[in-house]
C-alpha positions as CSV (number, residue, x, y, z in Angstrom):
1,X,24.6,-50.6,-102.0
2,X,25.2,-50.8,-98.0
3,X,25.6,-53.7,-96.3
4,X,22.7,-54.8,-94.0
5,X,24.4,-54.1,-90.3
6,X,24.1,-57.7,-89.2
7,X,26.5,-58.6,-92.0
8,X,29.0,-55.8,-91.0
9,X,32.4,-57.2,-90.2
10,X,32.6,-55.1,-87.2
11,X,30.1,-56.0,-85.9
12,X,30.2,-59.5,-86.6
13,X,33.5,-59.4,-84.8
14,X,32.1,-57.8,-81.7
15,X,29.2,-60.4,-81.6
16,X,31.5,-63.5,-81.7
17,X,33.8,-61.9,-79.0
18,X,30.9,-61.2,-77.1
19,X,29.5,-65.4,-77.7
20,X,32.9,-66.2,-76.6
21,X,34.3,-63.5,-73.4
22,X,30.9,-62.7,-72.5
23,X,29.2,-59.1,-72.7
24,X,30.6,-56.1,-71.4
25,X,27.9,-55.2,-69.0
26,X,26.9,-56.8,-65.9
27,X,23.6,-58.2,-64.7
28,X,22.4,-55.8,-62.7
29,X,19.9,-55.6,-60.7
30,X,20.0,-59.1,-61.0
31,X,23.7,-59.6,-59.1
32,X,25.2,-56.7,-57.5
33,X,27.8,-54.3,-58.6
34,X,31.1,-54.2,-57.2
35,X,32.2,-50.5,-57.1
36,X,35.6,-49.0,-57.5
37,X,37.8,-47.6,-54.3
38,X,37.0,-44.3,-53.6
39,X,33.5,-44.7,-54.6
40,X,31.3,-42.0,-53.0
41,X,28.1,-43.4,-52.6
42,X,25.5,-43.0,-49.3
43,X,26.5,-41.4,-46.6
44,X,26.3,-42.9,-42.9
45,X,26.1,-41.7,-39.6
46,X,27.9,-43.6,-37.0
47,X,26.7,-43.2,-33.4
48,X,29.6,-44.0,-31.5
49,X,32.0,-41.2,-33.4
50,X,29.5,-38.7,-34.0
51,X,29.2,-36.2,-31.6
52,X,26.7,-34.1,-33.0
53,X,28.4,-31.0,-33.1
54,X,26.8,-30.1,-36.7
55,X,30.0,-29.3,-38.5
56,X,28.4,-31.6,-41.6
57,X,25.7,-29.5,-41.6
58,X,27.3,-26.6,-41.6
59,X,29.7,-27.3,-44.4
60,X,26.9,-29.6,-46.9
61,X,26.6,-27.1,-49.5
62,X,22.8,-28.8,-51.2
63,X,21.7,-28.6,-47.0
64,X,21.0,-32.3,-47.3
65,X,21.8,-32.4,-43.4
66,X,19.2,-30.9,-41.0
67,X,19.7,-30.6,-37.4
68,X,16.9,-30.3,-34.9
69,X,16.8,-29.6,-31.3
70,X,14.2,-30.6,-29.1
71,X,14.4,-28.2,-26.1
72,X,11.5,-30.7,-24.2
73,X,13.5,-33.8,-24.4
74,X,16.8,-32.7,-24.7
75,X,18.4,-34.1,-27.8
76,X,20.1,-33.4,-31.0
77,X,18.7,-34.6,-34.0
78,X,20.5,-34.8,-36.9
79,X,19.0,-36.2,-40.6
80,X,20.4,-36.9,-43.8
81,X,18.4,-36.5,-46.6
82,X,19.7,-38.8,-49.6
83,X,17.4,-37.3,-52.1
84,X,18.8,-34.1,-51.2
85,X,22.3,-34.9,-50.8
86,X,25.0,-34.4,-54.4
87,X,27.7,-36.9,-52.4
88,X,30.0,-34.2,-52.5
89,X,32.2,-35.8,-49.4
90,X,32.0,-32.6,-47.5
91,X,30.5,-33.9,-44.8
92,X,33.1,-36.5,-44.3
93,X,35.9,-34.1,-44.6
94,X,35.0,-31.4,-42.3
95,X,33.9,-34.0,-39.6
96,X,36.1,-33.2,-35.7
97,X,35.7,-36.9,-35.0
98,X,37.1,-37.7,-39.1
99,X,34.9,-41.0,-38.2
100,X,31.1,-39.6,-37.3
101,X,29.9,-39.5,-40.8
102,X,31.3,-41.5,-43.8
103,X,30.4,-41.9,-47.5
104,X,30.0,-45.8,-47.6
105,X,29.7,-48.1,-51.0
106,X,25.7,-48.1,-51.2
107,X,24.0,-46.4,-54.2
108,X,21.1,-48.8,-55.1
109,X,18.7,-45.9,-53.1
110,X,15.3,-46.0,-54.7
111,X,12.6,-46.4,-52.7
112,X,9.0,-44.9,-53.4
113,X,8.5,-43.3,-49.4
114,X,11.4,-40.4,-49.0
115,X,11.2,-40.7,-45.1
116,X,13.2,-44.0,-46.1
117,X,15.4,-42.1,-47.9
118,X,17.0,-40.8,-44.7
119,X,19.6,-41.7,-41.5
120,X,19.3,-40.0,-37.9
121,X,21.7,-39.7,-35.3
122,X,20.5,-38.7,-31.8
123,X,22.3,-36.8,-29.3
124,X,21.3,-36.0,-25.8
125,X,22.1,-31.8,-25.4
126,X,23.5,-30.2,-22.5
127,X,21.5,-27.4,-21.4
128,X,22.0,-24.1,-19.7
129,X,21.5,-24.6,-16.2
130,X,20.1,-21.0,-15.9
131,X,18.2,-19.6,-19.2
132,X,17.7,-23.6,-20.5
133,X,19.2,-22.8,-24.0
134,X,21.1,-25.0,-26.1
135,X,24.9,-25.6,-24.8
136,X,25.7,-28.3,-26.9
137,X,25.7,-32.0,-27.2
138,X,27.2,-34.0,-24.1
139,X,29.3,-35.9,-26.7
140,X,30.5,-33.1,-27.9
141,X,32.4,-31.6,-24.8
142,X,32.9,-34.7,-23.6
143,X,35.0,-35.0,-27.3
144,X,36.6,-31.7,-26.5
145,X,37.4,-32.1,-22.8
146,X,39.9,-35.6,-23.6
147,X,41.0,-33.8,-27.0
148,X,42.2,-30.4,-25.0
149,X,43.9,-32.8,-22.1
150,X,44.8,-31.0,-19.3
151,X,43.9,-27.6,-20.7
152,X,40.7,-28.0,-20.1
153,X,40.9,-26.5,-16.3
154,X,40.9,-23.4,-18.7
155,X,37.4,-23.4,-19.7
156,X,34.9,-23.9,-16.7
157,X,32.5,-25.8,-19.3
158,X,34.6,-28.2,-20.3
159,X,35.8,-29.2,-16.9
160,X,32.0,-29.4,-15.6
161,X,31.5,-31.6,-18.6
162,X,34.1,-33.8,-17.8
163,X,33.3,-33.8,-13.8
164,X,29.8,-34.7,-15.2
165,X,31.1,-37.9,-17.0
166,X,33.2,-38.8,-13.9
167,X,30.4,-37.9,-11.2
168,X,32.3,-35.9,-9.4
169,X,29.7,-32.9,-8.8
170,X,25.8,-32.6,-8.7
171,X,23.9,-29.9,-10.6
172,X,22.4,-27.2,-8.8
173,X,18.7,-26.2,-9.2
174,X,17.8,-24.4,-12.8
175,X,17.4,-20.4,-12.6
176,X,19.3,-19.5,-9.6
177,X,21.0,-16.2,-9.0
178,X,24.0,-15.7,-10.0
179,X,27.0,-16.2,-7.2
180,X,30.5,-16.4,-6.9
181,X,30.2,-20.3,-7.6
182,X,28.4,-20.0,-11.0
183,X,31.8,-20.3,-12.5
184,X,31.1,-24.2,-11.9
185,X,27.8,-24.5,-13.9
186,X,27.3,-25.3,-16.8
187,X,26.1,-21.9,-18.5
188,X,25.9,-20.4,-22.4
189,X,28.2,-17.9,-23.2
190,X,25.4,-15.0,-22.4
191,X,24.6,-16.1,-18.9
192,X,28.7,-16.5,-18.2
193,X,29.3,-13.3,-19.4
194,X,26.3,-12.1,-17.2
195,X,27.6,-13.8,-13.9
196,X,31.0,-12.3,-14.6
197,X,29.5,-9.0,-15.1
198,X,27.5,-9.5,-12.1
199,X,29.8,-11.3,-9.5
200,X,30.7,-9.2,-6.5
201,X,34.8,-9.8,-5.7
């Protein structure tokens, strides 16, 4: 005949070890967790590293990070969606800054409205002074222009970035011909290439 489970040895023995070290679980929600090192839990943006150049979008393989420009207002919006996001640590890999995004020790993440379930990070955007498409963030060259150092009398966007930070120069008007002195505006790729094209040596 088998023994009724209460009166098992075994688990008479894990009872009494239990009475006397306590139980093997925690209480939570009750107290909170403490979480190992290396613990991959909610990612944050930080606004004073992140430039908002998109690389975490770019590499987030469930496309839990969105980006969206707003042509009107000129900025760079970039959301995280947590119900979206498989903490993967992509994001914080492939990061230029290595500090703009980082996976931080939060998990306790349910909520019942899933616009909470998101971070933003908003960046003003440099536009093309003569088609008004997207350049790219002002953080960003501003990021590249110091990282580069002096090479940056190389690429005329850059160094207009970096005049812009100092105040050295002020914009001309948006859509004017191209002349000889285009090569210090800031312009896309398709409207440098056209005054290039265009400019009369």
């Amino acid at each position: 005949m088998r023994v009724p489970g209460l009166f098992q040895f075994r688990i008479l023995r894990e009872a009494v070890r239990a009475l006397i070290f306590g139980p093997y679980t925690n209480r939570y929600p009750f107290t909170p967790t403490k979480v190992p090192p290396g613990f991959r839990g909610k990612p944050q943006f930080y606004e004073k590293d992140c430039v908002g150049c998109g690389a975490c979008s770019e590499v987030c393989p469930a496309r839990a990070i969105e980006i969206i420009d707003d042509l009107k207002a000129k900025t760079r919006t970039l959301v995280h969606h947590q119900d979206q996001c498989v903490y993967c640590q992509q994001c914080e890999k492939s990061c230029i800054t290595e500090k703009g995004i980082k996976l931080t020790a939060e998990y306790d993440l349910a909520t019942y409205d899933r616009f909470q379930a998101t971070t933003r990070s908003v960046k003003k955007l440099v536009i093309c002074e003569h088609c008004g498409g997207v350049l790219a963030p002002e953080d960003q060259l501003r990021f590249l222009a110091k990282k580069v150092g002096h090479l940056l009398y190389a690429n005329p966007t850059l160094l207009m970035a970096r005049g812009a930070e100092l105040k050295l120069y002020s914009s001309r008007p948006e859509n004017t011909p191209h002349q000889r002195g285009g090569h210090l505006r800031l312009l896309c790729p398709t409207c440098r290439r056209e005054m290039i094209v265009n400019e009369q040596w």
